[in-house]
C-alpha distance (Angstrom), angle and dihedral (degrees) to the residues before:
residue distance angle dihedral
X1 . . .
X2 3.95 . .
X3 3.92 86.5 .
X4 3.56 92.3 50.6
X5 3.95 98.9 48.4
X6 3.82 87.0 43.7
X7 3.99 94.4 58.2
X8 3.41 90.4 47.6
X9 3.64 96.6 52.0
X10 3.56 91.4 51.2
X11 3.69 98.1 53.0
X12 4.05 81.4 47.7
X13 3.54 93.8 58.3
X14 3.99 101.8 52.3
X15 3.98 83.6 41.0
X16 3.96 88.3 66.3
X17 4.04 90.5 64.0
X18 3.50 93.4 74.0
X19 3.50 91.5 56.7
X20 3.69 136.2 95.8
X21 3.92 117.4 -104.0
X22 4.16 88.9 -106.9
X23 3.25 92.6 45.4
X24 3.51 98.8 46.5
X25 3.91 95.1 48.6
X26 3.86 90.7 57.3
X27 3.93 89.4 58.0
X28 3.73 100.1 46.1
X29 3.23 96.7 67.4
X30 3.65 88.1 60.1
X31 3.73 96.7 49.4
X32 3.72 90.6 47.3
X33 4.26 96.3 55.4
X34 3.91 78.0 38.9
X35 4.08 87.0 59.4
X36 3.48 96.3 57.0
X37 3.98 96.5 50.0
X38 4.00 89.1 59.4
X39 4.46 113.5 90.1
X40 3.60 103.1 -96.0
X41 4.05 94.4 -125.7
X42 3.88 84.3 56.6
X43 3.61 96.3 46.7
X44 3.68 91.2 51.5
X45 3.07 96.0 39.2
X46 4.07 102.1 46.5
X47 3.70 98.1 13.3
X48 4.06 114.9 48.4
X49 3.60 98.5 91.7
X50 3.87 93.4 48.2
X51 4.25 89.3 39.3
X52 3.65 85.9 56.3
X53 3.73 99.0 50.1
X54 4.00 86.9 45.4
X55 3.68 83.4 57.4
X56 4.02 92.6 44.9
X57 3.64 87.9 54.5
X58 3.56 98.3 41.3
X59 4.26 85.3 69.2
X60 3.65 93.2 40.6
X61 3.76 96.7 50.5
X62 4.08 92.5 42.0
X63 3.74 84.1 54.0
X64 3.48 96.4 42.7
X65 3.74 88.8 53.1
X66 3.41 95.9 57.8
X67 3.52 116.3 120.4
X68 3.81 114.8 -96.7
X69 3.62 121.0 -137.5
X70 3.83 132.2 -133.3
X71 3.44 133.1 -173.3
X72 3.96 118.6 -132.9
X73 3.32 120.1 -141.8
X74 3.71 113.4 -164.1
X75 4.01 100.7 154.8
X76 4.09 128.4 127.4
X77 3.10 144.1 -143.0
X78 3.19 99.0 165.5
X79 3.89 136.3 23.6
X80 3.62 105.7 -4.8
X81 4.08 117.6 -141.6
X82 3.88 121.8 -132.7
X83 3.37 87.4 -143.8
X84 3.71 98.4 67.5
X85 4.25 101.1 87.7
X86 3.69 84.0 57.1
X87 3.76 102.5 41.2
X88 4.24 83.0 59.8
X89 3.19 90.1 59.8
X90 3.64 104.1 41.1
X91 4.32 82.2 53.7
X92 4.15 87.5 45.0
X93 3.31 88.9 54.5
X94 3.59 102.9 45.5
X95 3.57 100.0 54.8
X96 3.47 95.2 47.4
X97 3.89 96.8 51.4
X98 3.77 85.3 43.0
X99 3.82 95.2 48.6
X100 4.18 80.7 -143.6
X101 3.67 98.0 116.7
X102 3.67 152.1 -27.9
X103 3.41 133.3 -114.8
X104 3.94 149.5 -134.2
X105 3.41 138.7 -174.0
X106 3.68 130.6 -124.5
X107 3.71 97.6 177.5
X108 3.95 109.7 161.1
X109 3.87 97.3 -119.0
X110 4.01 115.5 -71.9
X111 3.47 99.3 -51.3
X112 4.20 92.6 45.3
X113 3.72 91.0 -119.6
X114 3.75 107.8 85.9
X115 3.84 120.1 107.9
X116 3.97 109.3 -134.7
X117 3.15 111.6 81.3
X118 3.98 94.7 40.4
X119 3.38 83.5 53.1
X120 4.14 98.4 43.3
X121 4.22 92.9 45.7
X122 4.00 100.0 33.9
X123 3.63 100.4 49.7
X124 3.71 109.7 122.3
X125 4.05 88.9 -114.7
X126 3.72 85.2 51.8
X127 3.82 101.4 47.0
X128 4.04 81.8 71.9
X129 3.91 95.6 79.2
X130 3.99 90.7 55.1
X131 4.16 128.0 90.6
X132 4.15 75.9 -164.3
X133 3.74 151.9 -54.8
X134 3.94 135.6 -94.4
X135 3.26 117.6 -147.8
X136 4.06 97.6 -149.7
X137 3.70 107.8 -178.6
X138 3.89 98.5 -32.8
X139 4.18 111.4 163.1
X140 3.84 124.7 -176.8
X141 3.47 137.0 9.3
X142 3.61 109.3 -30.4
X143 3.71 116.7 -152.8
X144 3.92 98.1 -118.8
X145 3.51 95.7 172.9
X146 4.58 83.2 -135.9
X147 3.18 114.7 17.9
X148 3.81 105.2 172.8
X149 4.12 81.7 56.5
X150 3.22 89.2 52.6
X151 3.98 99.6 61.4
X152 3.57 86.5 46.2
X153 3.47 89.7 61.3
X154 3.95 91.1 54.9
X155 3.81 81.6 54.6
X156 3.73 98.3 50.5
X157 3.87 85.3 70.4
X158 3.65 107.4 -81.1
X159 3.49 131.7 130.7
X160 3.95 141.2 -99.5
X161 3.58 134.3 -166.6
X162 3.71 126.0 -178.8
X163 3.65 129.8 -174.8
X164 4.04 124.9 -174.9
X165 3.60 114.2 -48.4
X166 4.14 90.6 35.4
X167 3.66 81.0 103.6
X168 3.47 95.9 43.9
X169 4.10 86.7 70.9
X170 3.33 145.2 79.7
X171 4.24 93.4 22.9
X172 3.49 88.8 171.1
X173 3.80 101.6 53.5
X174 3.97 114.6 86.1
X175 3.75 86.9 -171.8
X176 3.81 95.0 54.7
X177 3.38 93.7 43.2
X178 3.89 96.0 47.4
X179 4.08 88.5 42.6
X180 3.74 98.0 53.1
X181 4.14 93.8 40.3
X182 3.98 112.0 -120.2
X183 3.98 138.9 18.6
X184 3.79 129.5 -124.9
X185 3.45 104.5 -106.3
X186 4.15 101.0 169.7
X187 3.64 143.0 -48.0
X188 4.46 139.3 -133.3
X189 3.32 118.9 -147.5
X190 3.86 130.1 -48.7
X191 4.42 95.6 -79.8
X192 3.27 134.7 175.7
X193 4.10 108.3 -114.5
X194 4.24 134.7 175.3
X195 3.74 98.9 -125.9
X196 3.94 105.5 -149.1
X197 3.93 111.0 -129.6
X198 3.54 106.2 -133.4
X199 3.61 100.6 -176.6
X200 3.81 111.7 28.9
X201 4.10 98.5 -177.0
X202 4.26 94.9 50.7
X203 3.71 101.1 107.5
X204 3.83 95.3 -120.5
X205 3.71 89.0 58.2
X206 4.10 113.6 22.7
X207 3.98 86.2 96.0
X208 4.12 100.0 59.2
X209 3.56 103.5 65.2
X210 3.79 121.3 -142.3
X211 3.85 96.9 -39.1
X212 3.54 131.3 25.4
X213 3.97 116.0 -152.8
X214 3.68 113.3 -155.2
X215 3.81 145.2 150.2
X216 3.55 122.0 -133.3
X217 3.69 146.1 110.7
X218 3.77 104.1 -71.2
X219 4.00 126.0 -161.9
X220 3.32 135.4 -136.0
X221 3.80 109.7 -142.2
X222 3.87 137.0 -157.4
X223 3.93 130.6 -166.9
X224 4.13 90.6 46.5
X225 3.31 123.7 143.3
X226 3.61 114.8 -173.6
X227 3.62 94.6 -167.6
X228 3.80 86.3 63.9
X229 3.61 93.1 62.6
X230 3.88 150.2 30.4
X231 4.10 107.4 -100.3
X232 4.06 109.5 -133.5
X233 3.87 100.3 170.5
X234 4.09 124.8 6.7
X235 4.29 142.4 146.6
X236 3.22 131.3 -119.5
X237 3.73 90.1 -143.2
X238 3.93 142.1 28.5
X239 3.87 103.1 -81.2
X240 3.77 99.4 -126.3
X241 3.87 110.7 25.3
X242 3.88 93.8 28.7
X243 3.04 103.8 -143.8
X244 4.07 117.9 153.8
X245 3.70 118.1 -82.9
X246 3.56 158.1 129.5
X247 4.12 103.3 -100.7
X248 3.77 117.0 166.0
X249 3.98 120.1 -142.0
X250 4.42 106.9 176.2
X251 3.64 129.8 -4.6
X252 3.87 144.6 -175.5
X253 3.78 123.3 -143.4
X254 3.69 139.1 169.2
X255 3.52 116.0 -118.3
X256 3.94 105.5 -163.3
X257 3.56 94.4 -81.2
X258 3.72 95.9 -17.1
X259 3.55 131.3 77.0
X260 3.55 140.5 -133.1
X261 3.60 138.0 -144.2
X262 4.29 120.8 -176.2
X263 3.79 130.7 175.6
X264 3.51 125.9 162.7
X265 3.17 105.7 -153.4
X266 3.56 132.1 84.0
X267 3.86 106.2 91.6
X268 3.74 101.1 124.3
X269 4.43 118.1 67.8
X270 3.88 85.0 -126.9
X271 3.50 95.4 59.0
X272 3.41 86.0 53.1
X273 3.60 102.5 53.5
X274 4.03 88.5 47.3
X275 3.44 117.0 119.8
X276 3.73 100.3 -139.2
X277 3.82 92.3 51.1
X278 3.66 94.7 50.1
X279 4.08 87.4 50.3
X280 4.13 80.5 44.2
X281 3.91 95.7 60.3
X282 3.91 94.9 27.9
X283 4.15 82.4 62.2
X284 3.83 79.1 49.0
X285 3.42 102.9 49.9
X286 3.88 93.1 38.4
X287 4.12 94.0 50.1
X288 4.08 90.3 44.9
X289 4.21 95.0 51.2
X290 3.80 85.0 45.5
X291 3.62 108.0 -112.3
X292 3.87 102.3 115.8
X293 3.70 129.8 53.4
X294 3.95 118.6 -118.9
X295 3.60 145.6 134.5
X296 4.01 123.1 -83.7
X297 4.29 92.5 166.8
X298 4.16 114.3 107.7
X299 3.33 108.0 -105.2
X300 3.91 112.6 -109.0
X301 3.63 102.4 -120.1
X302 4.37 98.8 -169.9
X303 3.59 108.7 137.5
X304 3.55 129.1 -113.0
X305 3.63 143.2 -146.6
X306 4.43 118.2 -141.7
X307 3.28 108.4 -117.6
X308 3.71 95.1 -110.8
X309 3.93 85.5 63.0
X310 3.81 84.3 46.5
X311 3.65 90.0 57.9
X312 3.63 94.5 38.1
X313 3.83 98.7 58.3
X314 3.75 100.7 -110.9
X315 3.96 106.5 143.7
X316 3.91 118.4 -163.6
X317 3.82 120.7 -106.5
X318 3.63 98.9 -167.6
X319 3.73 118.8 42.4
X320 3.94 97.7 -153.8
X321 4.25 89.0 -120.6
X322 4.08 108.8 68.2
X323 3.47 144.7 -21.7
X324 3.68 105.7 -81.1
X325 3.74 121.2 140.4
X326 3.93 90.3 42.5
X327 3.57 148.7 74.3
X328 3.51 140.2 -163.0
X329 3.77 117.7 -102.7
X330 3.63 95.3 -127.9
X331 3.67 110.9 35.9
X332 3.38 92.7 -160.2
X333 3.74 92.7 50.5
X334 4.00 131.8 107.7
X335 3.71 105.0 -73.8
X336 3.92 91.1 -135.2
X337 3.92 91.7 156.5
X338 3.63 130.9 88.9
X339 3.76 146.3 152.6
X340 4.14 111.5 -95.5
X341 3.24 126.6 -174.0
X342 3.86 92.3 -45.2
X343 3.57 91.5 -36.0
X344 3.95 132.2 101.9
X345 3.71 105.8 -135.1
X346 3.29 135.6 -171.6
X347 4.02 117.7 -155.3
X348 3.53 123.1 -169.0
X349 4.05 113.9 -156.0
X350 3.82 124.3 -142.5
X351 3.44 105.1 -80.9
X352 3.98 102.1 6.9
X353 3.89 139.1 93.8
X354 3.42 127.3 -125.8
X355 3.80 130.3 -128.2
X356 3.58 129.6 -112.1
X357 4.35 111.0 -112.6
X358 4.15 112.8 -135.6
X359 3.74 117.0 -173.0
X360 3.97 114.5 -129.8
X361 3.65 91.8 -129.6
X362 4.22 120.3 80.5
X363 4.05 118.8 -147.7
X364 3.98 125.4 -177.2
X365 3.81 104.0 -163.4
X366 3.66 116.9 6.8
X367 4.00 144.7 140.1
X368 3.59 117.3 -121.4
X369 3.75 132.7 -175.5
X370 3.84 131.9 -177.1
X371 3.47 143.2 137.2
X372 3.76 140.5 -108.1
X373 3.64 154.9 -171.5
X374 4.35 130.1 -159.7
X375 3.56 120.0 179.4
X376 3.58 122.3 -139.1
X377 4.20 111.4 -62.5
X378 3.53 90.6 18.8
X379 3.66 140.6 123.8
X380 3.78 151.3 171.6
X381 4.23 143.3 139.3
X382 2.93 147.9 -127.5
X383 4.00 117.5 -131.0
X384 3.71 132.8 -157.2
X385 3.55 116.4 -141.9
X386 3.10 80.3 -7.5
X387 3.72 98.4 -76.1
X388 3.70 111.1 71.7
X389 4.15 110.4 75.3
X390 3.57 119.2 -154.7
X391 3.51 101.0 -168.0
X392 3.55 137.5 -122.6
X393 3.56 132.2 -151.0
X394 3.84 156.4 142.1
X395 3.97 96.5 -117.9
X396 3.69 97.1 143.6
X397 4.03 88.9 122.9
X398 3.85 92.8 48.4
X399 3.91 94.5 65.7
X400 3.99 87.3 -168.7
X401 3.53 126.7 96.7
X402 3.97 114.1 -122.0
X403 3.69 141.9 -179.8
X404 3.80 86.6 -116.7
X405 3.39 95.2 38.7
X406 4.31 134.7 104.1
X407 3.99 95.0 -67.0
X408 3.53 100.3 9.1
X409 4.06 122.0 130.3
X410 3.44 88.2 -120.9
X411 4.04 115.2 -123.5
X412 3.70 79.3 1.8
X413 3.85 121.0 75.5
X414 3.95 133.3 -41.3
X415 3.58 118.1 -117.8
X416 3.40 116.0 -100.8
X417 3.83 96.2 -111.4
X418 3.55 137.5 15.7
X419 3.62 110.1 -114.3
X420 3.96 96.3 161.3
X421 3.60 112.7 154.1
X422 4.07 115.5 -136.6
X423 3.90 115.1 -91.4
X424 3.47 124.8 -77.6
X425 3.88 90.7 26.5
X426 4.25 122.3 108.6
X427 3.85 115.9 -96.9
X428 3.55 115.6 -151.0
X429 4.20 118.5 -153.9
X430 3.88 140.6 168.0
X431 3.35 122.0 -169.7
X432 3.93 130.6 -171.0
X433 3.32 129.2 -162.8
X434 4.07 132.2 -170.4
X435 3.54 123.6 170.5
X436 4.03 105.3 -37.7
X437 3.89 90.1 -33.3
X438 4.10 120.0 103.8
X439 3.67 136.8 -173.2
X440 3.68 127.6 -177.0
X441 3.66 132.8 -174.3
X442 4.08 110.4 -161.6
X443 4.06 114.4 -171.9
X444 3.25 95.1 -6.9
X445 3.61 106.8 -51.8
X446 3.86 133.9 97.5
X447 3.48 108.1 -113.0
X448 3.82 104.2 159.3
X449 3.96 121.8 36.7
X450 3.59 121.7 -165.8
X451 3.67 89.3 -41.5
X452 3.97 115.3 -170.0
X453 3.79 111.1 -123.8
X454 3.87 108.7 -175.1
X455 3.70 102.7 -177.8
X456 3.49 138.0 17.1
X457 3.69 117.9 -72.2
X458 3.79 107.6 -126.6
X459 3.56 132.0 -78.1
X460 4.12 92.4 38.9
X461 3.86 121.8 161.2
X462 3.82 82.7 -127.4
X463 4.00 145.7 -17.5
X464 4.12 90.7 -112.3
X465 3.61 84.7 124.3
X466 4.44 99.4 169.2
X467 3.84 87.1 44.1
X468 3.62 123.1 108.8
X469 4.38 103.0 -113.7
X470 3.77 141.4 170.1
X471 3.76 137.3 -93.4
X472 3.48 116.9 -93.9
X473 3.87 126.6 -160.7
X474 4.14 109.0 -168.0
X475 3.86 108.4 -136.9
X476 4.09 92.8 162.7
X477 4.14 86.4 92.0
X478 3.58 105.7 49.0
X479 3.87 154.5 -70.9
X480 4.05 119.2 -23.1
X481 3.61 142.6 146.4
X482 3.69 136.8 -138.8
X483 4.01 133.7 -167.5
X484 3.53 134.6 170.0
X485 3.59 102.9 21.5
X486 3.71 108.0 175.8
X487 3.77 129.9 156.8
X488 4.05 141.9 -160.3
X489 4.16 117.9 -151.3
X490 3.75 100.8 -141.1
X491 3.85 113.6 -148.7
């Protein structure tokens, strides 16, 4: 029986390297009482290698359980948040209830804009007594005494955490800017928004579902590039005007060795004191120092076709990554579209028109299905070969179906009922079309049925009405989006 317990014990032992330190401390404490129970000529005998590795990682795992210590820096330069005495606290308090890690303060005097302590805590000798560094509300340019040292020390393998206004500093260095992902650029009033969770098992974002509704001030940001890091929270559409667009929330990114963790929100005290955004930056801070698994690689945002469509010969027109496989109408024209965050968007500037979008490829009689979004006093088509619109617009106050209206043929017929979905919400269509004769089914319901279309509906490339023509997506009339375009030739 001494045998037996020893074997067991031993294959116990080399088990608890593949676990995590916390996990692995629960379980030696087990193995240890279960030490003592086994004869000590079998445990000797059987056991010393394996008792002497339990004791090796007994050391390693105390030590690696140790809390790890992060410097805040709360100073400004710039605009300095309200919010910032209680966000201290809120980080105080969560590493010590947590036991993760400890905390000081680099706060830029009273008034966040004195140099000492910035100067004192984020010296490159300094840096050296830190796991890693939040940047909790920071604005302007800090006075880190080196600051090109102080990226490398990111890249050595420490951590970084950034919350809000971490964007909103260092304007004037590219390398910041490029380390930490994106740059404040401006921000609407505080709104209430649905940020989409992009990856629900990453630790900062495994506890908010598919959709995250919360009030804050949210940014708009410029210099991002999502395919230099792995999305956590985004919209599908500017927060106050709603207009379709990529707009980034949180993200994760590796840092050579180091890792980084960004949200912007956290500008208003009750944000702070929420428990779903202190679980959201806890997931942060825990992923960046190391001690939870997640993902830090960009997302790969090609479209893809179900299987069923697979099967049933629909092909993808857009790809999700660029704008290959069509042109703009006008080649001359504003180029007002562009791929978003798997999304083909078209964005109207103050003051500009947009183009109209024609896909390379010509179809006669097809099926095609895709998705869209219009913001409020908005509209645009989508044309079969080119020449047959089915409209698009944000009707949701009309109530009445309408030739000209969201689903409409336009100057043809009206759907038979008005199944507009409210703005800023995804549409869903398929139309079919076989000889002159269309049907379309918009959310779900069949609203057109083999409806005879005799002539071209109105801003047509051309009047070659039996030919075989493109699609056409109108972006002369305003903002829209479109995803998952896919389409099935009929014979």
């Amino acid at each position: 029986m001494g045998r037996a317990a020893s074997t067991v014990f031993v294959a116990r032992v080399h088990a608890l390297i593949l676990l995590d330190p916390s996990t692995r401390m629960n379980s030696m404490g087990e193995l240890t009482s279960e030490l003592e129970r086994i004869p000590m000529k079998v445990s000797f005998r059987n056991c010393r290698a394996a008792a002497g590795l339990l004791a090796a990682l007994i050391l390693t795992t105390n030590l690696a359980a140790a809390p790890k210590k992060l410097l805040v820096v709360t100073a400004t330069q710039g605009f300095r948040h309200s919010s910032i005495p209680l966000a201290e606290k809120v980080l105080a308090g969560l590493g010590e209830q947590s036991g993760v890690f400890t905390v000081d303060f680099a706060r830029g005097g009273a008034n966040g804009k004195e140099s000492a302590d910035i100067i004192e805590k984020m010296s490159p000798d300094a840096l050296k007594n830190y796991d890693g560094v939040i940047f909790c509300n920071t604005t302007g340019d800090l006075p880190i005494p080196d600051k090109d040292a102080f990226l490398k020390w990111i890249q050595s393998g420490k951590a970084f955490i950034g919350m809000h206004s971490a964007t909103d500093t260092f304007h004037g260095h590219p390398a910041f800017i490029e380390m930490i992902g994106g740059e404040f650029l401006s921000h609407g009033p505080q709104v209430g928004v649905e940020c989409i969770n992009q990856d629900p098992e990453h630790p900062s974002t495994r506890h908010l579902g598919s959709t995250w509704p919360i009030f804050d001030e949210i940014y708009i940001l410029k210099n991002f590039h999502r395919e230099k890091v792995h999305g956590l929270l985004t919209l599908d559409k500017e927060p106050n005007k709603l207009y379709p667009g990529d707009f980034p929330i949180a993200w994760s990114k590796q840092i050579g060795r180091g890792k980084l963790f960004y949200t912007s929100l956290g500008h208003r005290e009750d944000v702070w004191l929420s428990e779903k955004y202190q679980k959201h930056i806890m997931g942060g801070i825990q992923w960046a120092l190391g001690l939870e698994e997640g993902s830090a690689k960009p997302q790969d945002l090609t479209a893809e076709l179900s299987r069923e469509e697979k099967k049933d010969g629909f092909k993808l027109l857009f790809n999700g990554e660029d704008l290959n496989g069509w042109k703009l109408r006008n080649a001359e024209g504003e180029k007002s579209w562009s791929a978003q965050n798997g999304m083909l968007v078209n964005t109207i500037k103050e003051g500009k028109h947009g183009t109209d979008l024609v896909s390379e490829e010509k179809f006669k009689d097809f099926v095609i299905r895709y998705d869209y979004m219009v913001p409020s006093n908005s509209n645009s088509g989508l044309y079969l070969r080119g020449r047959y619109e089915i409209q698009i617009a944000e009707d949701s106050a009309r109530k009445k179906a309408a030739p000209g209206g969201n689903g409409g043929i336009y100057n043809t017929a009206a759907g038979t009922e008005f199944v507009s979905r409210p703005v800023g919400q995804w549409q869903t269509a398929q139309a079919t079309i076989r000889g002159n004769k269309i049907s379309v089914i918009l959310n779900g319901v069949k609203i057109h049925d083999e409806v005879e279309a005799p002539k071209a509906t109105g801003g047509e490339l051309d009047q070659k009405l039996e030919e075989p023509g493109p699609i056409m997506l109108q972006g002369d009339h305003g903002a829209v989006a479109f995803r998952n375009i896919r389409i099935k030739p009929l014979k």
